[in-house]
BAFI-3210 file (N, C-alpha, C; in Angstrom, 3 decimals, decimal comma, padded with zeros to 6 digits):
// residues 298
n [1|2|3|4|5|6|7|8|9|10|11|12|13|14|15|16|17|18|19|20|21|22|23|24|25|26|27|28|29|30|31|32|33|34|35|36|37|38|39|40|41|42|43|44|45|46|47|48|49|50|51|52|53|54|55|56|57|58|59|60|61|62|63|64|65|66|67|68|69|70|71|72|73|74|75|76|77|78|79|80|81|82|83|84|85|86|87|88|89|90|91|92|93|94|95|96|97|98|99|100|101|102|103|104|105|106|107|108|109|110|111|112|113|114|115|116|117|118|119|120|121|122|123|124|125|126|127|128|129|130|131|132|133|134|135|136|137|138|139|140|141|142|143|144|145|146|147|148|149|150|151|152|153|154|155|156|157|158|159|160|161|162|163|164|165|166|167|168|169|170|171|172|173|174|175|176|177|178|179|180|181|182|183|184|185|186|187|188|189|190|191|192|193|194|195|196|197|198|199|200|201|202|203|204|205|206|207|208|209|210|211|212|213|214|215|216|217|218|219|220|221|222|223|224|225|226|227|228|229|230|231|232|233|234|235|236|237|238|239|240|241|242|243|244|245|246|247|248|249|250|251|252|253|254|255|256|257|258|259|260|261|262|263|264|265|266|267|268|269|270|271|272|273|274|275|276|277|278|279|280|281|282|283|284|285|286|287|288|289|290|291|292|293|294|295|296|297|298]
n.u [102,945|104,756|103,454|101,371|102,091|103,057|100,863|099,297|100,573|102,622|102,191|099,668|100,934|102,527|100,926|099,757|101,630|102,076|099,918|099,686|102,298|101,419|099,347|100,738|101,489|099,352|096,289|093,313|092,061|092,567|090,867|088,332|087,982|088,091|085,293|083,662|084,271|083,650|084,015|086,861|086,866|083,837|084,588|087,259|086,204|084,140|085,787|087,308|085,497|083,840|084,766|087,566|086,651|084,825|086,744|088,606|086,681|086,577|089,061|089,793|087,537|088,082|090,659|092,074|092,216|092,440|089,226|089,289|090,700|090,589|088,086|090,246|091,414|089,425|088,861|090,816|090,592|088,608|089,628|090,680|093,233|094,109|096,382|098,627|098,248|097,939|100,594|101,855|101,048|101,571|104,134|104,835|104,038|101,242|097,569|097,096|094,801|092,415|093,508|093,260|090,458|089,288|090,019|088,839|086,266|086,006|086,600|084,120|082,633|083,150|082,228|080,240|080,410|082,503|081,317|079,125|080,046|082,235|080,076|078,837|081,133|081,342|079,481|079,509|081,766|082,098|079,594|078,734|077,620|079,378|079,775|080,465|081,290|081,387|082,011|079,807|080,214|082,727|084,558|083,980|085,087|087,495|088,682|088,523|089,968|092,635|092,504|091,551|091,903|094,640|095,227|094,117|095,029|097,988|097,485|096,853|098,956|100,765|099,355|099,554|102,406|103,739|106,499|108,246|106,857|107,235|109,848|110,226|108,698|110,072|112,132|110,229|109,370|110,936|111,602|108,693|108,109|110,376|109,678|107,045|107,869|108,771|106,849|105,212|107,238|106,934|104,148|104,214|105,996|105,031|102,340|102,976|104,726|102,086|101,190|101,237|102,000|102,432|104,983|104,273|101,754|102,048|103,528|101,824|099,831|100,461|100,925|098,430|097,259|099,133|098,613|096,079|096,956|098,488|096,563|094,392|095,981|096,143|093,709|092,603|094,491|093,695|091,126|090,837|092,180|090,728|088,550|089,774|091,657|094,419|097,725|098,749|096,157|095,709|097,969|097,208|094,615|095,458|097,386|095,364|093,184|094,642|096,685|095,656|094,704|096,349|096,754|094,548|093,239|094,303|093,720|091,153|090,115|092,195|091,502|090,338|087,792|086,360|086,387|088,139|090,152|092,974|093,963|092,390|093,852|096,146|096,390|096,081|098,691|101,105|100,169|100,911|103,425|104,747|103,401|103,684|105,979|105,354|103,213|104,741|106,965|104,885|103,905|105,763|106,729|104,576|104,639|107,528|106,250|104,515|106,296|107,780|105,718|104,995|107,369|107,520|105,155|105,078]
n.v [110,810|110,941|108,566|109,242|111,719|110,019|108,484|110,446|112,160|110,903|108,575|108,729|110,060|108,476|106,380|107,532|108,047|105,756|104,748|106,667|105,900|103,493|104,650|104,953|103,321|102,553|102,548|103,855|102,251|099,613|099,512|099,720|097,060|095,311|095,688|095,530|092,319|091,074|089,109|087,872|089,992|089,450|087,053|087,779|089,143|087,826|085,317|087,093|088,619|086,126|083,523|083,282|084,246|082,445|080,256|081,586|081,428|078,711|077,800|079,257|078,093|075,381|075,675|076,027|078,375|081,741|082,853|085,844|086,170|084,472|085,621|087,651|086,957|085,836|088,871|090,110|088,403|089,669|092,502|093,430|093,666|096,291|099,164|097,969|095,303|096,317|097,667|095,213|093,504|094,979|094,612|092,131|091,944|091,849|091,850|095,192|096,681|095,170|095,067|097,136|097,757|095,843|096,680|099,178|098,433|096,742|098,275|100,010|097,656|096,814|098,343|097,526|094,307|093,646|094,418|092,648|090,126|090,509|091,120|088,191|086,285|087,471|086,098|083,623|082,637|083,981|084,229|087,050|089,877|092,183|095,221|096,916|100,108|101,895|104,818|105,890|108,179|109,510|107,019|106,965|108,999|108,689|106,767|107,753|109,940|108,608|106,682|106,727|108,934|109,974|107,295|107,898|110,794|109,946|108,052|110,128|111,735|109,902|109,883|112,527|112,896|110,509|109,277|110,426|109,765|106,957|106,964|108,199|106,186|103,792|104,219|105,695|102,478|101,638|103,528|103,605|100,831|100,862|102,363|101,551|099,201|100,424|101,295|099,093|097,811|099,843|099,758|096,885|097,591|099,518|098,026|096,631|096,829|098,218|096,104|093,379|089,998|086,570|084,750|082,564|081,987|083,859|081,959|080,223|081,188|082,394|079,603|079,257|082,148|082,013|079,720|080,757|082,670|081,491|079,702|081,353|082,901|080,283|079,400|081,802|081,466|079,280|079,201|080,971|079,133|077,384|079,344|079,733|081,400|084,054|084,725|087,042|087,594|085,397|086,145|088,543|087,357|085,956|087,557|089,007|087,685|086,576|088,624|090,919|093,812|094,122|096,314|097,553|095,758|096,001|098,460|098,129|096,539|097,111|100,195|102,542|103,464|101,737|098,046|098,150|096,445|095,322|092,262|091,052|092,444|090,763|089,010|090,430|091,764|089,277|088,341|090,556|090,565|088,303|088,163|090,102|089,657|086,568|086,677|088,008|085,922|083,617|084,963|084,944|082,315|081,356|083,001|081,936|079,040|078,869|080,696|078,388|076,295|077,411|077,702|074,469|073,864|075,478]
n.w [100,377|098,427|096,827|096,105|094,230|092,443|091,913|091,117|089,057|087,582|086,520|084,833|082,745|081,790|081,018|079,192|077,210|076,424|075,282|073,278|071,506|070,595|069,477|066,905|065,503|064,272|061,917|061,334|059,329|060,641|063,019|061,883|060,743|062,636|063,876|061,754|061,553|063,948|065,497|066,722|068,546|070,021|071,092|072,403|074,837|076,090|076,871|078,774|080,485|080,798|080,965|082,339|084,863|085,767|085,787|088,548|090,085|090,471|090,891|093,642|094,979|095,312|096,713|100,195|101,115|103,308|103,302|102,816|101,175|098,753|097,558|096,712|095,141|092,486|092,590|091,213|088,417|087,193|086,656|083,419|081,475|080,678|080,081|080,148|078,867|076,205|075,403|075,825|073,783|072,226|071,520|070,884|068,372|067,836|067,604|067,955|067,413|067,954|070,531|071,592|071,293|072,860|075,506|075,822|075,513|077,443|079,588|079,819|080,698|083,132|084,895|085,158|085,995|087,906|090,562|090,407|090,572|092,763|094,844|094,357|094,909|097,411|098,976|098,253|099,630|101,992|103,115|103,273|102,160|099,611|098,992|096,124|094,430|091,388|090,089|087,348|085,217|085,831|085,771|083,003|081,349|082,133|081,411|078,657|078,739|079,261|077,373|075,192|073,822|073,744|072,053|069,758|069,235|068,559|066,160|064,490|064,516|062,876|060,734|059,611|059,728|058,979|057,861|060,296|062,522|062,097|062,426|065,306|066,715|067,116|069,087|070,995|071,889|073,348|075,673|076,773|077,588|079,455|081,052|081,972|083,418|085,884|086,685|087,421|089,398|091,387|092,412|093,007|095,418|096,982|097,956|099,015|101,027|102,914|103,110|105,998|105,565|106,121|105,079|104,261|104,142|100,981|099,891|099,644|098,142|096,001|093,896|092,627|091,638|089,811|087,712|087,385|085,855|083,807|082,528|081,905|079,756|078,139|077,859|076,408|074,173|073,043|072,336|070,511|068,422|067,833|066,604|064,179|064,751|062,983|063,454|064,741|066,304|067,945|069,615|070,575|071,775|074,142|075,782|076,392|077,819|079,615|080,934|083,621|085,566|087,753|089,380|089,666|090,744|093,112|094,310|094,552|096,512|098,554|099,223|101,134|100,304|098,204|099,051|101,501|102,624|103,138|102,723|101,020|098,801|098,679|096,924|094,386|094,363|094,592|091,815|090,381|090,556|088,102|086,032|084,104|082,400|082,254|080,281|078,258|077,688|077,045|074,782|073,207|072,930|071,462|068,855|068,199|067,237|065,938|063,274|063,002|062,458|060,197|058,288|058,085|057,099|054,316]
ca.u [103,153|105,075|103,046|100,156|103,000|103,109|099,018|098,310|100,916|103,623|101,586|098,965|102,018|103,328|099,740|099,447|102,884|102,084|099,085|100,464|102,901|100,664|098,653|101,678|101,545|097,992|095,384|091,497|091,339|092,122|089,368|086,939|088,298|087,883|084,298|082,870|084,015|083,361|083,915|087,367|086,031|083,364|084,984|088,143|085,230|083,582|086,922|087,559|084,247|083,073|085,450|088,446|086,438|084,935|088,286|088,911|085,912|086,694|090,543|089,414|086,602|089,083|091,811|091,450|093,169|091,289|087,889|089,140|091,810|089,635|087,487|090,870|091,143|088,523|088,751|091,734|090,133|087,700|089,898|091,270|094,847|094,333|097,642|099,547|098,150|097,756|101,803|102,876|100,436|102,541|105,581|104,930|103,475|099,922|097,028|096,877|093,385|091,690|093,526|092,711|089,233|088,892|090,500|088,167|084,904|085,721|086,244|082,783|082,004|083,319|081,078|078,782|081,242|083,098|080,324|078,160|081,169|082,577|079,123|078,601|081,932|081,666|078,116|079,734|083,327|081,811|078,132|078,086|077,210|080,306|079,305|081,469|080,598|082,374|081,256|080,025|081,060|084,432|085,395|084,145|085,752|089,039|089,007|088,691|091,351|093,727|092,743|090,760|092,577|096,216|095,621|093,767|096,239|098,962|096,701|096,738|100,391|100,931|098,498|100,370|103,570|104,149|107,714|108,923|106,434|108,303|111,420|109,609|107,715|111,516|112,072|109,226|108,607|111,675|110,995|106,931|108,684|111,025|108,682|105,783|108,519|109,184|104,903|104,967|107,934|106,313|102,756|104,311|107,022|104,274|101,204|103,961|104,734|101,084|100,376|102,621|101,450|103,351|105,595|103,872|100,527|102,442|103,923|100,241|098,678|101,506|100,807|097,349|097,380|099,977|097,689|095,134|097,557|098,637|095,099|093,530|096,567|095,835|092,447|092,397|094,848|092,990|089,630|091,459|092,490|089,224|087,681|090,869|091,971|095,755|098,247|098,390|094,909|095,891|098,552|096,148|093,789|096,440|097,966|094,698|092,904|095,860|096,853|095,078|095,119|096,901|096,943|093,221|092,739|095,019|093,072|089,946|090,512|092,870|091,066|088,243|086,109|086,209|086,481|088,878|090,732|094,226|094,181|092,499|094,723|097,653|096,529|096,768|100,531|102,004|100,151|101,512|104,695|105,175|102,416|104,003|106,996|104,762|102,710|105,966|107,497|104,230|103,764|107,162|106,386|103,205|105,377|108,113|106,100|103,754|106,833|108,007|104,662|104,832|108,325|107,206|104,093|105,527]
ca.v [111,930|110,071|107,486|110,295|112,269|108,901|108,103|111,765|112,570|110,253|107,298|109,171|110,530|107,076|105,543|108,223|107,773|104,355|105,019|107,494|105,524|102,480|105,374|105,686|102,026|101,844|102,878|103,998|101,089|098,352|099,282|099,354|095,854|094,456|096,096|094,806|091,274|091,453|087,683|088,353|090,881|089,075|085,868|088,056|089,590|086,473|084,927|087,931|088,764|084,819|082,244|084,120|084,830|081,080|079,725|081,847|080,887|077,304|077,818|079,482|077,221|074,387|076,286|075,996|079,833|082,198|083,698|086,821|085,830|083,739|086,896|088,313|085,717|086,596|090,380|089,938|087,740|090,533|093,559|093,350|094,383|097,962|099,687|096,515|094,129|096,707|097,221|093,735|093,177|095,898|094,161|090,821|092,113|090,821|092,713|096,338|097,774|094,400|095,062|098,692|098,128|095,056|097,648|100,197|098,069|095,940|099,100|100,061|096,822|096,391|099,283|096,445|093,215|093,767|094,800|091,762|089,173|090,518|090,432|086,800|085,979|087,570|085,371|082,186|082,340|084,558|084,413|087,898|090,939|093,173|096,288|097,950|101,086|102,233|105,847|106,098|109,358|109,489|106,308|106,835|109,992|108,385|106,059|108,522|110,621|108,206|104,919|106,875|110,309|109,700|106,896|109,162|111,624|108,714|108,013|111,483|112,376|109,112|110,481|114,435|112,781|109,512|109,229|110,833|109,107|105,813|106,550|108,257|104,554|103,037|105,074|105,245|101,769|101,376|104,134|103,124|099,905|100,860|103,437|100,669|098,551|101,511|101,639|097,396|097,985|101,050|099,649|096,318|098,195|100,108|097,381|095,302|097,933|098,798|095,300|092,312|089,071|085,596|084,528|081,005|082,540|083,930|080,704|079,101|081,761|082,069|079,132|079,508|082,764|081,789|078,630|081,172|083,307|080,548|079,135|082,513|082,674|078,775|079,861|082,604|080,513|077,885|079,507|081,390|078,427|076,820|079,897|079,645|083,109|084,266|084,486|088,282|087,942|084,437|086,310|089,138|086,897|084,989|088,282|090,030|086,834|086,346|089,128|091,092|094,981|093,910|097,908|098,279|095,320|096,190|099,980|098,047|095,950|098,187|101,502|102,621|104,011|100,307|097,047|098,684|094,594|094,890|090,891|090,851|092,552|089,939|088,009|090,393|092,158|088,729|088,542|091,341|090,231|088,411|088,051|090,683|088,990|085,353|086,755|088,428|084,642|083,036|085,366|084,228|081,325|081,793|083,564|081,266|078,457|079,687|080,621|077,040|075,670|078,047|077,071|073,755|074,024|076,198]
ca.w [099,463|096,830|096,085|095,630|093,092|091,264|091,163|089,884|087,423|086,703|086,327|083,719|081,772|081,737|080,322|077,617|075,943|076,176|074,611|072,187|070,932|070,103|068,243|066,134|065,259|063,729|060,967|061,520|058,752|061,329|063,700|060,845|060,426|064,264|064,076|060,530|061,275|065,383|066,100|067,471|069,638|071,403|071,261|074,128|075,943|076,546|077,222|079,778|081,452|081,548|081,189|083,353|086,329|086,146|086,271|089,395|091,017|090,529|091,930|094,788|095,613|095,277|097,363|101,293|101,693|103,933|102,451|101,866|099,981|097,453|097,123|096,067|093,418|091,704|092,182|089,759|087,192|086,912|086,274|082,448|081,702|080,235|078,922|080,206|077,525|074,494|075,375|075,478|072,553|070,762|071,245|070,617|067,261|067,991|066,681|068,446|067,513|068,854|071,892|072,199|071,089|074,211|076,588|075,438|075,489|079,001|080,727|080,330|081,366|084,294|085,874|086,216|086,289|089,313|091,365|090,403|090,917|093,929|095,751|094,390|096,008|099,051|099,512|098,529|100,526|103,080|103,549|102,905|100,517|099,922|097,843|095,437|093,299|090,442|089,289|085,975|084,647|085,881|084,671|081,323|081,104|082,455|079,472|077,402|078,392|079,334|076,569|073,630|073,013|073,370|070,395|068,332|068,946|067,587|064,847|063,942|064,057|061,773|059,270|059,572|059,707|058,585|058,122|061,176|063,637|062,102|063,692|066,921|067,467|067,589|070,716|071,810|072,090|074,328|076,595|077,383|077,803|080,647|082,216|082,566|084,175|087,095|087,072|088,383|090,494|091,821|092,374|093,731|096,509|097,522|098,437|099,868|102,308|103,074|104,133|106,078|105,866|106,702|104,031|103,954|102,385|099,975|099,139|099,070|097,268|094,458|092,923|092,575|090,922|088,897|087,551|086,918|085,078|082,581|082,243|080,659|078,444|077,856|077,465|075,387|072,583|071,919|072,081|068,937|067,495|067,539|065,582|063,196|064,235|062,746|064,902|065,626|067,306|068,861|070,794|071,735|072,749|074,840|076,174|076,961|078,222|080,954|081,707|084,827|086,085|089,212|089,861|089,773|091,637|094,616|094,557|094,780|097,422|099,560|099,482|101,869|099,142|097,917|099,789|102,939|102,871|102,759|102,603|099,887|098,005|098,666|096,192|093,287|094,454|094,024|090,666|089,217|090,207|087,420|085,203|082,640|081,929|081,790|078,910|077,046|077,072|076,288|073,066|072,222|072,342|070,434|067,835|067,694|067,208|064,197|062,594|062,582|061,896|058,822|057,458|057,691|055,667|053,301]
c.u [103,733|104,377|101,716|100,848|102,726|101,855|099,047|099,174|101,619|102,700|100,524|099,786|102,707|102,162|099,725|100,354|102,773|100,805|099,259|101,086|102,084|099,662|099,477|102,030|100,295|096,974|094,139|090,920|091,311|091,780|088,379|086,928|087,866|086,344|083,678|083,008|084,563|083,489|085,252|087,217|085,144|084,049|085,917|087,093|084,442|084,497|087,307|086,470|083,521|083,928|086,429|087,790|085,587|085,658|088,198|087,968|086,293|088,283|090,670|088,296|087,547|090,441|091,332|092,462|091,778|090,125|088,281|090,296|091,527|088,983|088,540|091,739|090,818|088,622|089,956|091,330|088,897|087,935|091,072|092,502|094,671|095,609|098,538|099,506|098,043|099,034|102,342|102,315|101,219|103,837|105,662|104,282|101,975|098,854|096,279|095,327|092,837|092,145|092,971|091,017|088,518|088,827|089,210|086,915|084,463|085,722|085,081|082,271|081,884|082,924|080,280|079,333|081,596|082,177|079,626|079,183|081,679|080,840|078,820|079,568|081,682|080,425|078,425|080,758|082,720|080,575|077,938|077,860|078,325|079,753|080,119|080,909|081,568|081,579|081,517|080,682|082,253|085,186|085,074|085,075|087,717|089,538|089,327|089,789|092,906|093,987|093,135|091,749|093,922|096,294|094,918|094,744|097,443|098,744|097,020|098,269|101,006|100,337|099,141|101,837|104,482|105,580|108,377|108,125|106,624|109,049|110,989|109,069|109,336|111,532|111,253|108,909|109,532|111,600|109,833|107,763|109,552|110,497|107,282|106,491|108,371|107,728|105,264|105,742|107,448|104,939|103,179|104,693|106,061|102,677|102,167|104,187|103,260|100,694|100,876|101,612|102,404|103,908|104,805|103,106|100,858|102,902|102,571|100,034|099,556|100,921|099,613|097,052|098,430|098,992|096,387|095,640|097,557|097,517|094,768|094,196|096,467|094,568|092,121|093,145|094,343|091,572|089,889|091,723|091,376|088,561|088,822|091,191|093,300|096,380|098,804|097,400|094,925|096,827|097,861|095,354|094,407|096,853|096,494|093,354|093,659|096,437|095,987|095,133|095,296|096,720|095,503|092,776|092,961|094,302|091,570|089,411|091,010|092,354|089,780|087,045|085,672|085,393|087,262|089,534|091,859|094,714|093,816|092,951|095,673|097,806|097,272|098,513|101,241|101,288|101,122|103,352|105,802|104,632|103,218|104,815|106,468|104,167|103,857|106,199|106,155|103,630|104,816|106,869|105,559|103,931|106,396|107,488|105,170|104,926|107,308|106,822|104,849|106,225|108,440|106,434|104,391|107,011]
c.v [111,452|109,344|108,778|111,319|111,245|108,482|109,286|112,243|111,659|109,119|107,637|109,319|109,266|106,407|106,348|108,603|106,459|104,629|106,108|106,458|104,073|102,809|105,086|104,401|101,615|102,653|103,196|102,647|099,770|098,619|098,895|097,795|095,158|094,544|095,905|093,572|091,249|089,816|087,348|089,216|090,352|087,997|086,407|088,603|088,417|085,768|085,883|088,245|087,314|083,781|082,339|084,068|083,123|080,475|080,248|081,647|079,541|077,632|078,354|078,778|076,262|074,327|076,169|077,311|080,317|082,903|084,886|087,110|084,764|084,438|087,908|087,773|085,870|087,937|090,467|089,613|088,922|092,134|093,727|094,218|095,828|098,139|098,533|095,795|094,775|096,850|096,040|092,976|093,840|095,219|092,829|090,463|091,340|092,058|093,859|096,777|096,618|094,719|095,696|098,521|097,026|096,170|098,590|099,540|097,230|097,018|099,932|098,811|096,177|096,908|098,393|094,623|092,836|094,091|093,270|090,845|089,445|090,077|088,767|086,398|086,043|086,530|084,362|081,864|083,164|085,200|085,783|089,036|092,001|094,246|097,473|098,856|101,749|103,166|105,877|106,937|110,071|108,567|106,239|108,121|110,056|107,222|106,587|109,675|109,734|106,855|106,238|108,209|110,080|108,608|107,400|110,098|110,941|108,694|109,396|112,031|111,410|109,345|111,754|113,761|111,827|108,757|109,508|110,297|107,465|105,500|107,105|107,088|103,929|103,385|104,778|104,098|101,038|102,166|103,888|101,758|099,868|101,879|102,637|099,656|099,050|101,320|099,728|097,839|098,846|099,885|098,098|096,347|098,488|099,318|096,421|095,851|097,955|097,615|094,423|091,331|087,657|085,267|083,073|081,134|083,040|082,981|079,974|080,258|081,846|081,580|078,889|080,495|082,595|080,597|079,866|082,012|082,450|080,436|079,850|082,758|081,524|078,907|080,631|082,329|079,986|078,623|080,244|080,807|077,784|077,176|079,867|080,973|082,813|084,679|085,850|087,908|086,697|085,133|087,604|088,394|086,422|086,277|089,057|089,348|086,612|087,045|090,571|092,674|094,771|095,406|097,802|097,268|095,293|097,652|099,660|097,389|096,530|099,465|101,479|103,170|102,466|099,345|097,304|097,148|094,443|093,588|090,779|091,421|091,809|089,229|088,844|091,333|091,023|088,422|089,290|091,292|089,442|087,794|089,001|089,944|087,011|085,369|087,266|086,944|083,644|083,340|084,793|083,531|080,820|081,734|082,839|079,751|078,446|079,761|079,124|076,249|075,760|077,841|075,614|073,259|074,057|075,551]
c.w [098,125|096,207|095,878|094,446|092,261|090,543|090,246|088,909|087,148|086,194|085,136|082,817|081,381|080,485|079,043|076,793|075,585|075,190|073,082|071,373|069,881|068,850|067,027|065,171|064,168|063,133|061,488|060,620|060,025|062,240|062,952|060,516|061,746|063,933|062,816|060,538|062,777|066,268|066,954|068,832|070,610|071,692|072,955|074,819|076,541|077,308|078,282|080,972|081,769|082,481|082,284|084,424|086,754|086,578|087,912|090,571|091,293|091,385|093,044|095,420|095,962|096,360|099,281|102,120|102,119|103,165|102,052|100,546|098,863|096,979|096,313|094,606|092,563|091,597|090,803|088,718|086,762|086,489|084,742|082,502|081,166|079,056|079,048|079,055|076,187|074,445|074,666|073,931|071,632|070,570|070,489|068,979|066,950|067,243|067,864|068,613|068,126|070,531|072,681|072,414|072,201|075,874|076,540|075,799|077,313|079,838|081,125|081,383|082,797|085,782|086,424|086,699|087,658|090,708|091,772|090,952|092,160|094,906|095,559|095,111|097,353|099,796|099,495|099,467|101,873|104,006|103,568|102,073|100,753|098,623|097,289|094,204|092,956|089,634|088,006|085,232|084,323|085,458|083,392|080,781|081,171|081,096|078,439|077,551|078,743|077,979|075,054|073,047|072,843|072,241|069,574|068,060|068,092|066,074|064,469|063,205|063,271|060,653|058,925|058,877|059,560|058,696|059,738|062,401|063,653|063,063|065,056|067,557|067,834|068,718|071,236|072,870|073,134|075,917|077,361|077,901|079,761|081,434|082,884|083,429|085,512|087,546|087,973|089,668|091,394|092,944|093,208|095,620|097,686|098,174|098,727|100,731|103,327|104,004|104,508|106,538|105,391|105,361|103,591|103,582|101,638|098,744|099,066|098,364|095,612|093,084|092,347|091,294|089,521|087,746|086,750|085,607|083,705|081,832|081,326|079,778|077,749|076,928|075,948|073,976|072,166|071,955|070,315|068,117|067,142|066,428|064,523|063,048|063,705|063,825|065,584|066,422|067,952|070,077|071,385|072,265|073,897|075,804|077,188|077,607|080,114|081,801|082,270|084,861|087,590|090,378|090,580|090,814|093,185|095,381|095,098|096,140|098,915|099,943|100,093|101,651|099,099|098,932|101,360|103,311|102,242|102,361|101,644|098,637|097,489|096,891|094,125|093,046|094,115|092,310|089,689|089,477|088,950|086,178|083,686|081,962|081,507|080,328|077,964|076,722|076,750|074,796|072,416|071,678|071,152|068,843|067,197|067,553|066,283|063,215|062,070|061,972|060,083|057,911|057,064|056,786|054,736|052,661]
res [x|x|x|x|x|x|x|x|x|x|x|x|x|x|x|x|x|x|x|x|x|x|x|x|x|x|x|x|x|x|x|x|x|x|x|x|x|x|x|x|x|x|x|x|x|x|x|x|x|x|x|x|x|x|x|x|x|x|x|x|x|x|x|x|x|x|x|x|x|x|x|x|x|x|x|x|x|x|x|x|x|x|x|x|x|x|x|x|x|x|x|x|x|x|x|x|x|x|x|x|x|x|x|x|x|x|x|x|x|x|x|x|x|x|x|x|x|x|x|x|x|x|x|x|x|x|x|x|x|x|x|x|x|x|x|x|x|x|x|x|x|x|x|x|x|x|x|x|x|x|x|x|x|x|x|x|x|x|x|x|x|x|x|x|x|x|x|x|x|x|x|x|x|x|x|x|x|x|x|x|x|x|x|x|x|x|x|x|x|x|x|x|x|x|x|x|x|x|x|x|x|x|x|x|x|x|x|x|x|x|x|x|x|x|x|x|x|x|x|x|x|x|x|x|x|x|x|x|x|x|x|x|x|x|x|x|x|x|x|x|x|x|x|x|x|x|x|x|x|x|x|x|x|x|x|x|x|x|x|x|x|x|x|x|x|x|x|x|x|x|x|x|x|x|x|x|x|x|x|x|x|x|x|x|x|x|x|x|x|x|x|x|x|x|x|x|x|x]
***
C-alpha cells in the first residue's frame, strides 16, 4: 500500500518540481541552440544507446556471475537517467536544455532499445528470447506530462515572472534536491526488501556495476573532449552518459508485466546505490579541474 502511495503520487509530484524548477533555470533560446548545432545531441545519444550498453555487454560477458544477473547488467546500461541526470546536471551547472532535450529524445527511444537489447542478451547469456513490451502511447504521454510540461510550465513562469522565479529556483533547488534523495532511499529500501540474495553476490556484482558506472562517465568526457565541447556539455555528457534509471530498471526486471526476475534486478538496486552521489563528485571534479586549467591559461 505504501509503496503504491509513493509510485502514484508522491513520486510524480517529486519529478515535476524537479522538472519545474529546472524550467525556471532556462530560455526557449537554448533549445534552439542544442537543435541548430545538433552535434552535442547525437554525439550523448550515441554515447547512451551504443557505446553504454557495449560496455555492459563486454563486463558481463567478461564476468562469470549467474546469467541472469549479466542480463541485469545490461538492462541498466539501457535505461537513461531521466529527472536524475537533468537534476545533477542542474547542479553541477552543466548545460540543462541538452540534458532535457537527451531525456526527452532517449525516452522515445527506448520503446525500441530495451526490447531489442534485452532479447539479444537473454540469447547470448541464456540461449533464450526474453520479450519485453513497452506501450507506446502511455509512455509518450508520460513524458510529456511528467518531462515536457512541467519545464514549459518553468519556462513560462520565468518569462511572466522573471525576478521572482530567481529567488523561487534558490529554494527550489534545495528542496527537489532533498526530495529526490527520499525517491533513491525509497526505491532502494523497497527492492531490497522484495528480494534476499547472499551478501557475497552483492560483493561480486558491486564492483562490476560500479566499473560500468565510471566508464560511461569516462566515456561520455572524453568523447566531449575529442569534439572540443565546453565544459557545461562535457559535464552533461559525463553525467548523462553514467548515470542509469536504476528505478526503471528494477520495474523492468521485477514486475510481471515485464521480465517477472527478481535477480535480475539485483544488479541495478546496488547501482543506484550510489551512482548519484559518483556523478555529483565526478562533475566536481570536472568543474574543479577546468577551472584550474582556465586560471592557468589565462
Amino acid at each position: 500500500m505504501e509503496a503504491s502511495l509513493f509510485s502514484q503520487y508522491i513520486l510524480p509530484v517529486t519529478l515535476g518540481l524537479i522538472m519545474i524548477n529546472l524550467g525556471l533555470s532556462l530560455h526557449l533560446e537554448d533549445f534552439r541552440l542544442i537543435f541548430s548545432e545538433p552535434k552535442a545531441l547525437i554525439t550523448g545519444l550515441l554515447c547512451q544507446m551504443v557505446l553504454l550498453p557495449l560496455l555492459a555487454f563486454t563486463i558481463a560477458a567478461l564476468s562469470s556471475l549467474p546469467d541472469p544477473i549479466k542480463i541485469g547488467i545490461v538492462l541498466i546500461s539501457v535505461c537513461p537517467g531521466g529527472a536524475t541526470s537533468n537534476l545533477i546536471t542542474y547542479l553541477l551547472k552543466g548545460d540543462v536544455a541538452l540534458s532535457i532535450s537527451l531525456t526527452s529524445i532517449n525516452s522515445v527511444l527506448i520503446l525500441f532499445t530495451i526490447p531489442g537489447f534485452i532479447m539479444l542478451a537473454s540469447k547470448l547469456f541464456m540461449n533464450q528470447e526474453a520479450i519485453v513490451y513497452l506501450p507506446f502511447l502511455p509512455t509518450i504521454l508520460k513524458i510529456f506530462l511528467m518531462i515536457l510540461l512541467p519545464t514549459a510550465f518553468g519556462i513560462l513562469i520565468r518569462y511572466r515572472f522573471p525576478v521572482q522565479s530567481q529567488s523561487a529556483e534558490k529554494y527550489l533547488k534545495y528542496i527537489t534536491t532533498i526530495l529526490l534523495a527520499v525517491v533513491f532511499l525509497f526505491v532502494i529500501l523497497t527492492s531490497h526488501s522484495e528480494s534476499e540474495h547472499p551478501i557475497k553476490l552483492y560483493l561480486r556484482i558491486a564492483p562490476l556495476v560500479l566499473l560500468l558506472n565510471i566508464l560511461g562517465m569516462i566515456s561520455g568526457y572524453y568523447c566531449g573532449r575529442w569534439l572540443r565541447f565546453h565544459k557545461p556539455r562535457l559535464v552533461t555528457l559525463s553525467v548523462e552518459v553514467g548515470i542509469q534509471n536504476s528505478a526503471l530498471a528494477i520495474t523492468i526486471a521485477s514486475s510481471p508485466v515485464f521480465l517477472d526476475n527478481t535477480t535480475m534486478a539485483v544488479p541495478a538496486v546496488i547501482y543506484g546505490m550510489f551512482t548519484f552521489f559518483n556523478a555529483v563528485f565526478f562533475g566536481m571534479i570536472i568543474n574543479r579541474w577546468h577551472n584550474i586549467r582556465g586560471k592557468i591559461k589565462y
